[in-house]
Each structure stands twice: as C-alpha cells, then as structure tokens.
C-alpha positions in Angstrom: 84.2 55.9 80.8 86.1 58.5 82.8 83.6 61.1 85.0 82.8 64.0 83.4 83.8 67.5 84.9 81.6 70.4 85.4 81.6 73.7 83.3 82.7 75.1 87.2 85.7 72.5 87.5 87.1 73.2 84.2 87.1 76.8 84.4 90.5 78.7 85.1 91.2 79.2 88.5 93.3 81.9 89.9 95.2 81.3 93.4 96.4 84.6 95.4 99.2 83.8 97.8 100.3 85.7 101.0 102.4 84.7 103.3 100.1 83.9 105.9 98.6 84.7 109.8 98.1 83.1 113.3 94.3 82.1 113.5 94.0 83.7 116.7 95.9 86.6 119.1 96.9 84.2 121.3 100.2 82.5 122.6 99.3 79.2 121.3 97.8 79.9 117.9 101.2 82.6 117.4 103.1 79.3 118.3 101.9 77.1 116.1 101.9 79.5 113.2 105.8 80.4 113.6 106.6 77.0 114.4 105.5 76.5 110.9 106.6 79.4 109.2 110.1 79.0 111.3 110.4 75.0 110.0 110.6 76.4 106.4 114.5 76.1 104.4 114.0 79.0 102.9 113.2 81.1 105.8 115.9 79.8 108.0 118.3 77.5 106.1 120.4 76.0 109.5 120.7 72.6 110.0 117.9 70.5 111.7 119.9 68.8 114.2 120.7 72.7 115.2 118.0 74.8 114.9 114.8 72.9 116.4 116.3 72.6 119.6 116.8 76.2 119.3 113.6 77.5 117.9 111.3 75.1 120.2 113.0 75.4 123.5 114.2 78.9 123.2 112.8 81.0 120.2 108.9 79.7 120.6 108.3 79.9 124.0 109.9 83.1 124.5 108.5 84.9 121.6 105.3 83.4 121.1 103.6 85.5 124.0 105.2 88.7 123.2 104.2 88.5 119.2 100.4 87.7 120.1 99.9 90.8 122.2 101.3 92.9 119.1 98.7 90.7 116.9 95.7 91.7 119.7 96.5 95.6 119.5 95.8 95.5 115.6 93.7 92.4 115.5 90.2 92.9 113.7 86.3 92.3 113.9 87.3 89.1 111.2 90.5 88.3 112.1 94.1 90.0 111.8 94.7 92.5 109.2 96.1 90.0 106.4 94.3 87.6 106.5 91.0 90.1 106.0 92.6 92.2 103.5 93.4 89.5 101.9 90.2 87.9 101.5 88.9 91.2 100.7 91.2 91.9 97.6 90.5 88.4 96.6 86.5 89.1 96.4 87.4 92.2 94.3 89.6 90.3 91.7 86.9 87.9 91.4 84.7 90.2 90.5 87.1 91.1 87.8 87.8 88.0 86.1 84.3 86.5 86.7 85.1 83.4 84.5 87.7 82.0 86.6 87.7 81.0 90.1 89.5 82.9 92.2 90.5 82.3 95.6 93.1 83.1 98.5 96.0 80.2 100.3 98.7 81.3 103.1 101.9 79.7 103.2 102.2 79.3 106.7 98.7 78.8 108.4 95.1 78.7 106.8 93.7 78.0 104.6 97.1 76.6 103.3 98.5 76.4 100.1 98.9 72.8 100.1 95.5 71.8 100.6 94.1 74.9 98.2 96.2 73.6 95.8 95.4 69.8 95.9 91.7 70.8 95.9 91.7 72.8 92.4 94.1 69.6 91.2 91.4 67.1 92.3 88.9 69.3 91.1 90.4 69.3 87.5 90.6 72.9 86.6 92.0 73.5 83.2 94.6 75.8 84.3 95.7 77.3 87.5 97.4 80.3 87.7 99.5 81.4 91.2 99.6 84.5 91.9 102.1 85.3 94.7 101.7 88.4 96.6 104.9 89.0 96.6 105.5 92.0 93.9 109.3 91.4 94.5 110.9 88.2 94.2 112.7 86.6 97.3 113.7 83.2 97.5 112.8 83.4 101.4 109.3 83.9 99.8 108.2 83.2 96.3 111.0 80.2 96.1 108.9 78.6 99.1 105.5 79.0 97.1 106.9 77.4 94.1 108.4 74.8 96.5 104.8 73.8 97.3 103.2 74.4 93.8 105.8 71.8 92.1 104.9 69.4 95.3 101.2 69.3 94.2 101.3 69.7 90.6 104.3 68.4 89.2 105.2 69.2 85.6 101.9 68.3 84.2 101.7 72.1 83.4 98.0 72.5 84.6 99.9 74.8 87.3 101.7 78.1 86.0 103.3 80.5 89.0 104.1 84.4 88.1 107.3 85.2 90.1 107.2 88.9 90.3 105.4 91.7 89.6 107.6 94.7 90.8 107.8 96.7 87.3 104.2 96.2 86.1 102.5 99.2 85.0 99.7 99.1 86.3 100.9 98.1 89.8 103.2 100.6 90.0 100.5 103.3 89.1 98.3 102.0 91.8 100.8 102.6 94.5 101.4 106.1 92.6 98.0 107.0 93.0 97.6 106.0 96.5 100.2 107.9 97.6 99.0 111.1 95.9 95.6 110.5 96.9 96.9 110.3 100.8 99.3 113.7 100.3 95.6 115.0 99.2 94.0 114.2 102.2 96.6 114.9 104.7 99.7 116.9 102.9 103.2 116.0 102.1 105.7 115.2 104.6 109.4 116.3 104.5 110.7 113.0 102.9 108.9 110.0 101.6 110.3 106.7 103.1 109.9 103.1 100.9 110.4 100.9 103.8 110.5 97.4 102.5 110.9 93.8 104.7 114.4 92.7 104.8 116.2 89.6 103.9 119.8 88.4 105.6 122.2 90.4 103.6 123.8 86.9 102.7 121.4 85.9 100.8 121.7 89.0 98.5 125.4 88.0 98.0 124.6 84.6 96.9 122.3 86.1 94.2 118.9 87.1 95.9 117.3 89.8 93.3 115.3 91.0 96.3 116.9 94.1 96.5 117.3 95.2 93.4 113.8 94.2 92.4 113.1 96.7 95.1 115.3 99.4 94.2 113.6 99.0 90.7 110.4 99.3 92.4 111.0 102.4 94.2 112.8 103.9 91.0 109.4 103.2 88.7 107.3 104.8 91.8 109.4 107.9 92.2 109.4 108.7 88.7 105.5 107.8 88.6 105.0 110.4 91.1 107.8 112.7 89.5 109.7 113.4 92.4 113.3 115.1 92.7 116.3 113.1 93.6 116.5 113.1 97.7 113.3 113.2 98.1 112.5 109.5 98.5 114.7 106.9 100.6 114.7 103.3 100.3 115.5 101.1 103.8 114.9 97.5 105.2 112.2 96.5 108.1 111.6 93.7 110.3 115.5 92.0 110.7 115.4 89.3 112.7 119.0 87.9 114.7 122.3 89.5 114.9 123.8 88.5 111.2 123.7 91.5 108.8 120.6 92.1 106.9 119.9 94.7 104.0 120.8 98.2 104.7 120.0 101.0 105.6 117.6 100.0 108.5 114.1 101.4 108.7 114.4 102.3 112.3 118.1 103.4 112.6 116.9 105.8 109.2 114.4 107.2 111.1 116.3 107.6 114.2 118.6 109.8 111.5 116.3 111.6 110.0 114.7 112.9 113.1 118.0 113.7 114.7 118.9 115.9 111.6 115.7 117.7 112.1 112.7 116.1 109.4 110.2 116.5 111.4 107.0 114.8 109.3 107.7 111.9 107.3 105.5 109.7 104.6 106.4 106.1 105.2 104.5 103.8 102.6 105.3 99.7 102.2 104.9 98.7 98.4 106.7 94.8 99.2 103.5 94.1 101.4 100.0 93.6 99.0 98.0 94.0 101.8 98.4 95.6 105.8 99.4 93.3 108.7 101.5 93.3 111.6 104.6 94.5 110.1 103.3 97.5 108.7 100.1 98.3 111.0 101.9 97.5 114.3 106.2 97.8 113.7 105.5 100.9 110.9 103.1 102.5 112.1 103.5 102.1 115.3 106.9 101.4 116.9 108.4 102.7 114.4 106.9 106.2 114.8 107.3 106.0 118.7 111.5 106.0 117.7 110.5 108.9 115.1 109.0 110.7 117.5 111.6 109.6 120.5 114.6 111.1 118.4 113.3 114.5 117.4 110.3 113.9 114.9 107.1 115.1 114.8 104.7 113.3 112.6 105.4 110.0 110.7 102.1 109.4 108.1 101.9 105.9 107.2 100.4 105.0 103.9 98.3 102.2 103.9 99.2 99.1 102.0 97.1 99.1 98.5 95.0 96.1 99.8 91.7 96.1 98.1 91.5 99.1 96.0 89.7 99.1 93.3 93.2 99.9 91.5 95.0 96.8 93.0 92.3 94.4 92.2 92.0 95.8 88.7 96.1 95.4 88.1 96.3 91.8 89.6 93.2 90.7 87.6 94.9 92.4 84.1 97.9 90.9 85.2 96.4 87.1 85.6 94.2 87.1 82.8 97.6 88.2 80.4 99.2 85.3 82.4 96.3 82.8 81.6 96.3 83.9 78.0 100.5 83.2 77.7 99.7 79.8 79.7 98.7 76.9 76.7 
C-alpha cells in the first residue's frame, strides 16, 4: 500500500520566482553568484569553449570586487534588498491564499529553484503553480525558469508556470496607485521616466516580446494614471557589453533631459517586483549622480511595489485564477 500524504502535502502550493542575490556583500559570495547566473544559455548564449575562459579569468575576477561594494552600500539588516523584499511579499501572499503553501526560489543563488521545486515534487502537492516575478516576459528570464520547472516536473502536469503578467488589471493598478500615492507625498516631477532592464537588442529581432510587453505595460500605466502624451518616457537600464541593446538608454535619456533643462524627474521601475541593486543602487543612485552631473536637479525614485498590500493582493488574485484554470 502506497504512503499516505498529509492534508499539508496535498494542498496547492504556490512558488514566487525572482531572479535571485549573492548571499553575502562580499567578493567571493558576488563571484559565486554571477558565476552561476553568467553559466546560464539564456543569459549569455556564446559558446562554452569561448566564453568560460572569458568570464572566469577575465569577467569574474575583475568584476566580482567592484559589484560587492555596490551590494554593501544598499545591503540590509536581513540581507540585500531582493532577497528581503522578496520574502516579505511572499509572507503577504500567503496570508492571502491561506490554503496553499506559498513560498519564495531564486534562479541563481538561494534558496534555488531547483531544490524548491524537487521538494514540493517529493512532497506530492496536488498542484504547483510558478509564479515568475517577471511581469514581462523575456526569454533571458522567464524562458530560464521554465527551463528548470520542465527539468523537475516533466509533463506530469502537477507543475503549471504563468508567463507574464504585464496587462493584469490589477497589477497595473497597483503600480498606478503607487505612483499617485508618491506624487502625494512628495509632488510631481517634470516628466515621469519607466525605466525598464534591458535585453541585447538582438534578441528582440529574433522575436523576444520583451519590449513590447513593456511598451504595453507603460501604455496600461499611463492611461491608469491619465496622463497626456509626453508626459511619460519609456528607456532601457542595466546594458551590459558593447553589442547594441534596447533603446533609448536610461542614462544617456537622462543625460538629455537634464541638458534640455527638466530639472526634477519621477523615475519608477515596473519590470522589477521587488527593489534591489539595479534599481536602489544604479536608479537611484548612479543614475541620479548623471541627472544631476548634466543640469538636473532632483530625480525621485519610486520604489518598486514590493510588499504592498496591493501587490500581494494582485499576485494572490492572480494565482488563485491560475490554480482554478489548472485541472
């Protein structure tokens, strides 16, 4: 006779993925995170034979020391930024769909999806429901979750992975409402800047929606918020080589925008769930040193959505109508 399973085990559960963290501000722990994230096809799609010489003799000791002392000037009390804020959101969709188990995995680092994912197999949920936290779908990013959800699952169909979430109402609302609530609390700037994370521009000519799940994005926010044509701007963060990546560039549109005389700018990030380097340290940050180095004033980030009340409510509604579809 076959073991029985608990009422816990055959519950739903409900995996939120990000893309993942060192564990520590440090050279080594920065190394051993990007070696992994670096090793992935779908974030850098060169040869073996030509790109681990490259990445472990040049790329990783080079870099690895410079990107842990941006992780230690926005490090936190629990850890860096995502990996808190992501834990956090996950507590407040749990408390939303109390009849599933909901946890957190990180592509690259820990806990990782992998062994998150073999667990709830082994544990023999009834149904497991991946959530990417990826509202716009990338094959540098969502593509690589899959990669690791059909790896552990197989098509037995216990497993069921949502791909995109970059039109849902009730996401789009949230991000609405954050932004009003920060133009309550500290005014409106002179333009309001969607600064997303790019992708090489190739992969966009090879079929990539990326982009124009972002331009969709931006296009449901704006008109959430009911703002007039020019007053919102749509550029690319966080390119990474010399090949061309999606235009325009955050930083080279800032550089623009101060030279033409904006002086105070909104900048708000709806492709990142939750705050982490890119958006604590190169946003709000760097990128307002270059703001403020050609001609602006005041650049007011707006904080990633991370685990508002609002967020956790639309990724829960969202779930539970993907749990429902999944039979």
């Amino acid at each position: 006779m076959s073991e029985s399973i608990s009422p816990r085990a055959a519950r739903n559960a409900v995996v939120l993925v990000n893309l993942g963290t060192p564990d520590a501000p440090t050279p080594k722990a920065v190394r051993r995170y990007l070696a992994e994230f670096l090793h992935d096809y779908r974030v850098v799609a060169l040869s073996r034979w030509l790109w681990c010489p490259i990445l472990h003799f040049v790329i990783l000791p080079f870099r690895s020391p410079r990107v842990a002392k941006l992780y230690a000037g926005v490090w936190m009390d629990d850890g860096s930024p995502l990996a808190v804020h992501t834990r956090r959101l996950t507590a407040a969709v749990q408390a939303d769909m109390p009849d599933a188990e909901v946890v957190y995995a990180m592509r690259y680092g820990n806990p990782s999806l992998r062994s998150v994912l073999t667990r709830l197999r082994d544990a023999g949920h009834a149904r497991v429901q991946v959530l990417p936290l990826y509202p716009q779908y990338s094959t540098t990013t969502t593509a690589s979750v899959r990669d690791i959800v059909d790896e552990v699952f197989g098509a037995d169909g216990v497993a069921r992975m949502r791909d995109d979430y970059h039109l849902d109402t009730d996401w789009v609302e949230a991000v609405a409402a954050s932004i009003r609530a920060h133009w309550e609390t500290h005014g409106r700037g002179e333009r309001l800047l969607f600064s997303f994370h790019g992708i090489p521009q190739r992969l966009a000519d090879a079929g990539d929606p990326y982009p124009v799940q972002c331009r969709a994005s931006v296009d449901a926010i704006v008109q959430a918020l009911g703002l007039a044509p020019g007053e919102a701007m749509l550029t690319f963060q966080s390119r990474f080589g010399r090949e061309p990546w999606l235009q325009p560039y955050t930083d080279e549109t800032l550089k623009a925008l101060g030279g033409d005389g904006i002086r105070v700018i909104d900048v708000v990030c709806p492709g990142f769930a939750v705050d982490c380097l890119e958006t604590l340290e190169e946003i709000a940050l760097q990128n307002a040193e270059i703001f403020h180095a050609h001609g602006g004033k005041d650049l007011r980030y707006i904080p990633c959505l991370n685990d508002a009340p609002a967020h956790a409510r639309a990724l829960a509604a969202l779930t539970r109508r993907d749990l429902d579809a999944h039979v």
